[in-house]
C-alpha positions in Angstrom: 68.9 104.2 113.1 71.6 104.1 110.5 74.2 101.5 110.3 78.1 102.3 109.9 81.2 100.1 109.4 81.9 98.1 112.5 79.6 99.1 114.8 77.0 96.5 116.4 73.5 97.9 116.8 72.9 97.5 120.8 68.7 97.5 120.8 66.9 98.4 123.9 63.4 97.0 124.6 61.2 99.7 125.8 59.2 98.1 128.2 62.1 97.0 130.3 64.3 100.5 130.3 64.7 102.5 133.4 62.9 106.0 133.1 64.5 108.7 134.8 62.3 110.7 136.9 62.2 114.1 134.6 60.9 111.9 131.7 57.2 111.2 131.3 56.8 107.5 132.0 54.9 106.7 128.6 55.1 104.2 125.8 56.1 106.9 123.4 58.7 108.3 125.8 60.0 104.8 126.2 60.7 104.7 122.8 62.5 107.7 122.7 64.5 106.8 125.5 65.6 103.1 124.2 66.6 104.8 120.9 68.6 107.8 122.8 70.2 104.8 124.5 71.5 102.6 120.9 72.5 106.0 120.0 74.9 106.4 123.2 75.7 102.6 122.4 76.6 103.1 119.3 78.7 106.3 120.4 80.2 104.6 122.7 81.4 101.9 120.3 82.8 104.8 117.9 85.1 106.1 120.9 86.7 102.9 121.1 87.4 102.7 117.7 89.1 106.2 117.7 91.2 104.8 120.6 92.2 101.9 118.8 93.7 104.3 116.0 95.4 106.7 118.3 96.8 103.2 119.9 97.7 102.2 115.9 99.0 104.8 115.2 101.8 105.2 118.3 99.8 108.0 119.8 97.7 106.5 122.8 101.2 107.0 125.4 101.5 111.2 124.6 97.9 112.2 124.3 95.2 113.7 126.6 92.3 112.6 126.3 88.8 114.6 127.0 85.2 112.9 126.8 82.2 115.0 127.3 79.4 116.9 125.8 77.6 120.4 125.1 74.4 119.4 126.7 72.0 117.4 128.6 69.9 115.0 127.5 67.6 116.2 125.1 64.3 115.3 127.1 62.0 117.6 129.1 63.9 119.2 131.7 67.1 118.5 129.9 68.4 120.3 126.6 68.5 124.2 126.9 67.3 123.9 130.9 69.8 124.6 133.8 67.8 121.9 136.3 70.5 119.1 136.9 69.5 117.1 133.9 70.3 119.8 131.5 73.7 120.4 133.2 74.7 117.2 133.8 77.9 116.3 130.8 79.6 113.6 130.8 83.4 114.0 131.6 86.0 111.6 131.4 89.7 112.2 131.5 92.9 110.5 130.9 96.3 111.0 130.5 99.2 108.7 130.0 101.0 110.7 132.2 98.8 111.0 135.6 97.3 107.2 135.9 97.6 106.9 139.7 93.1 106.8 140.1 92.5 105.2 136.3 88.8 104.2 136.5 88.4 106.1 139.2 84.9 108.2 139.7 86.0 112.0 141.5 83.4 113.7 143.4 84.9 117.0 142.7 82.5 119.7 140.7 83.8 120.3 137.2 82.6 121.8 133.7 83.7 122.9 130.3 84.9 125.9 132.1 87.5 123.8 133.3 88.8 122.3 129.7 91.1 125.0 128.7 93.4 125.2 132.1 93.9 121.4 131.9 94.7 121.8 128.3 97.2 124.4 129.0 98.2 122.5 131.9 98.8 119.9 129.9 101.2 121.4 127.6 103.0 123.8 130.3 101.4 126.5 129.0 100.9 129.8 130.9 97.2 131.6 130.1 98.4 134.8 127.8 97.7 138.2 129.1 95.3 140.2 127.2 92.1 142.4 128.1 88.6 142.5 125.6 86.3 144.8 127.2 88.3 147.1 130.1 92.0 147.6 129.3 92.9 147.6 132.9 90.7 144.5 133.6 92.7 141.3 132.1 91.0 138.3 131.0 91.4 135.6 133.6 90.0 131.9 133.5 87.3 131.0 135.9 88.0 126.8 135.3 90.7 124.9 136.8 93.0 122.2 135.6 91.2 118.8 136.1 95.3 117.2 135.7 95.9 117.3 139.8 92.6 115.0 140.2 93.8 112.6 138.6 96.6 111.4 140.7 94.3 112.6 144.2 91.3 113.6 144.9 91.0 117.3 145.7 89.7 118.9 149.1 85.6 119.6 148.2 86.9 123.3 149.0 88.3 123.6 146.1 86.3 122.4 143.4 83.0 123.0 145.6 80.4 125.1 142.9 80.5 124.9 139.3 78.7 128.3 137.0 76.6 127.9 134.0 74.5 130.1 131.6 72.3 130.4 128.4 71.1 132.1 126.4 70.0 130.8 123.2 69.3 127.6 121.3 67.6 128.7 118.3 66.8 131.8 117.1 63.4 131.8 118.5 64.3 130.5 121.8 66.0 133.4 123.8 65.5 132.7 126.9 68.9 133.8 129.3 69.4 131.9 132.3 72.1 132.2 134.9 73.2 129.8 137.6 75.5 128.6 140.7 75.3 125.1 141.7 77.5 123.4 144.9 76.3 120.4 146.7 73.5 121.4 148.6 72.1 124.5 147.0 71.3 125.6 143.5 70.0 129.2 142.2 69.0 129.6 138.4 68.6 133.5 137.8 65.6 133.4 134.6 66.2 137.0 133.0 63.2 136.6 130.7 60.5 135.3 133.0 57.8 137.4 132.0 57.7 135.1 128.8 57.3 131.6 128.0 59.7 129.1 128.1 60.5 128.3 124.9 61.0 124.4 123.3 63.4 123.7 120.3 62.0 122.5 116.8 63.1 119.4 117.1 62.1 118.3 120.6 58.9 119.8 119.7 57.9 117.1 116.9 59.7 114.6 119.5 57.1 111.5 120.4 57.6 112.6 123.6 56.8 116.2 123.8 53.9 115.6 121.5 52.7 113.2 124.3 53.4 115.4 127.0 51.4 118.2 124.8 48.3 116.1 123.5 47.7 114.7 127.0 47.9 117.9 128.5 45.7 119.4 126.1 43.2 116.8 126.6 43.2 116.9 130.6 44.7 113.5 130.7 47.4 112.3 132.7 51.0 113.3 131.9 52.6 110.5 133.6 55.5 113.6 134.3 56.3 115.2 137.4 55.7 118.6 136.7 52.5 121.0 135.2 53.4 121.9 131.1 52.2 125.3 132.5 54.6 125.4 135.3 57.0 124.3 133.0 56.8 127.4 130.7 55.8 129.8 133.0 58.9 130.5 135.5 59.8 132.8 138.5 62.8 135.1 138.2 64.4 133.5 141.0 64.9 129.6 141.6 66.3 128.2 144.7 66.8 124.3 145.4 67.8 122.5 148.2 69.6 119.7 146.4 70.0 117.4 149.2 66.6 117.2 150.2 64.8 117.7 147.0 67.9 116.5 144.0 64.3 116.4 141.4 64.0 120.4 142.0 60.1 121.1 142.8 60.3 122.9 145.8 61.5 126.5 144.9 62.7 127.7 148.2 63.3 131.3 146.9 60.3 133.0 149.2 61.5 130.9 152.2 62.4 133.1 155.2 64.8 130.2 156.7 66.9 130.1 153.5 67.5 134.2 152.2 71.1 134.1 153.8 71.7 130.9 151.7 70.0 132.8 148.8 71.7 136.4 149.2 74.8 134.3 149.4 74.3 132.7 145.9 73.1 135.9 144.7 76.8 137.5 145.8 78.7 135.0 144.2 76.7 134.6 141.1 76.8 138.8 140.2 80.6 138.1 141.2 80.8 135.7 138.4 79.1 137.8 135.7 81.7 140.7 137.0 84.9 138.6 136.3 83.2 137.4 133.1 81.8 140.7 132.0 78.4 139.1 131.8 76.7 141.8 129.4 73.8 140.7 131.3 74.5 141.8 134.8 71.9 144.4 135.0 69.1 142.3 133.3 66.2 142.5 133.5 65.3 145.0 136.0 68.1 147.4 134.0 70.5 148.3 131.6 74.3 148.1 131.7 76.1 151.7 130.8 80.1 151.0 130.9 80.8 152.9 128.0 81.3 157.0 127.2 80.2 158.9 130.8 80.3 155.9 132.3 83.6 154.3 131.4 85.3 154.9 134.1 82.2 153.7 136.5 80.2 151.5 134.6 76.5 151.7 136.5 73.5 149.3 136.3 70.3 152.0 134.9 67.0 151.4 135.7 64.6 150.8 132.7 61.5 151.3 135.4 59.5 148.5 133.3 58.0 147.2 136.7 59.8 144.3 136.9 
């Protein structure tokens, strides 16, 4: 680790650390995990010197401020994977001018869709009206302002599922994933099942993954709670029941007693990729015409590869 100007190295021991259950419980991973953690440490230390300059510098009583991050945690299951601990940001809020819950936890669902109406919100801005793709279709934000929460919390109707997708991480990594998540229920739509999952260069030389790998390779135990195999080798459809399994093993997808909860999912995630104009929508079963004859009807063709 580096050192900086003012910051206090905060030094984990290893052997003592809390391992989340989606890490393999190893010496090597423990060492990866007490560094991630003087790395948030230190982070966290750098926040509150940027707060003590916006308070310096007569700005801390008219400014928003966000917290949050791009990712997961760049451990198996997290980084570049739509299971909980790949979606799960951190997201901290306040403003000077809504401090009625300050330190308050809310239970509502929120993402980075929702940065740019609170934003706007903030300055009492209206959303401009403009179309990209379909001149008749306008461009409409799928977020919501995260200002009203925090004065009250907000009805779980109304910020009840959150969306998420990927596509790429590096070049070599394209693996598109589609998903809706509310409390209970979770549905990742993997568009390029037929092929490996793929892991990033960097988590790849990781003490952790080469532990994970090595073991594997040599029919030991992985001290992880899933198969490397299983791990790469995914079904199109994944359906959790987050209540009763929140660690995602069970896929409930070819369950008779859950295909209303999964055609329900199914509705509202193609209703998503519709107001977004996901160019993915007819992946991978087809391909998406909405151009030339089919301008006026855009149509989802069939590529009859089998899948």
């Amino acid at each position: 680790m580096g050192y900086i100007k003012d910051w206090k190295p905060v030094v984990y021991d290893p052997s003592t650390i809390k391992v989340p259950y989606f890490i393999p419980d190893t010496e090597e991973a423990r060492k990866d995990l007490a560094a991630q953690y003087q790395t948030i440490s230190r982070l966290d230390q750098g926040i509150g010197l940027v707060l003590s300059e916006l308070q310096e510098a007569g700005h801390d009583k008219d400014t928003l401020i966000i917290y949050t991050s791009d990712n997961g945690i760049p451990f198996p299951s997290g980084r570049t994977n739509l299971y909980d601990p790949g979606m799960a940001e951190p997201m901290l809020v306040s403003s000077p001018n809504n401090n009625k819950r300050n330190g308050q936890v809310s239970e509502a669902m929120v993402s980075l869709l929702d940065i740019t109406p609170t934003v706007l919100n903030w300055f009492n801005i209206s959303y401009p009206k403009y179309s990209i793709f379909d001149k008749n279709k306008p461009v409409k934000l799928t977020g919501k302002s995260l200002i009203p929460i925090l004065d009250k919390e907000p009805p779980m109707s109304e910020f009840n599922e959150v969306y998420s997708s990927h596509n790429i991480h590096e070049v070599t990594m394209y693996y598109p994933m589609r998903t809706v998540r509310n409390e209970h229920y979770k549905l990742i739509h993997n568009l390029n099942y037929k092929m490996p999952f793929q892991i990033d260069q960097d988590f790849f030389v990781s003490p952790t993954f080469q532990g994970l790998l090595n073991r594997t390779r040599n029919h030991e135990p992985t001290h992880w709670y899933k198969l490397l195999q299983d791990y790469y080798y995914r079904t199109e459809w994944e359906l959790f029941d987050l209540t009763n399994d929140p660690m995602e093993l069970k896929n409930l997808v070819n369950e008779t007693e859950y295909s209303s909860i999964l055609q329900s999912l199914k509705d509202k995630l193609v209703s998503w990729q519709i107001q977004t104009s996901d160019p993915w929508i007819c992946a991978p079963q087809g391909v998406l015409e909405d151009t030339g004859l089919y301008k006026d009807n855009p149509q989802c063709l069939a590529m009859d590869n089998g899948l």
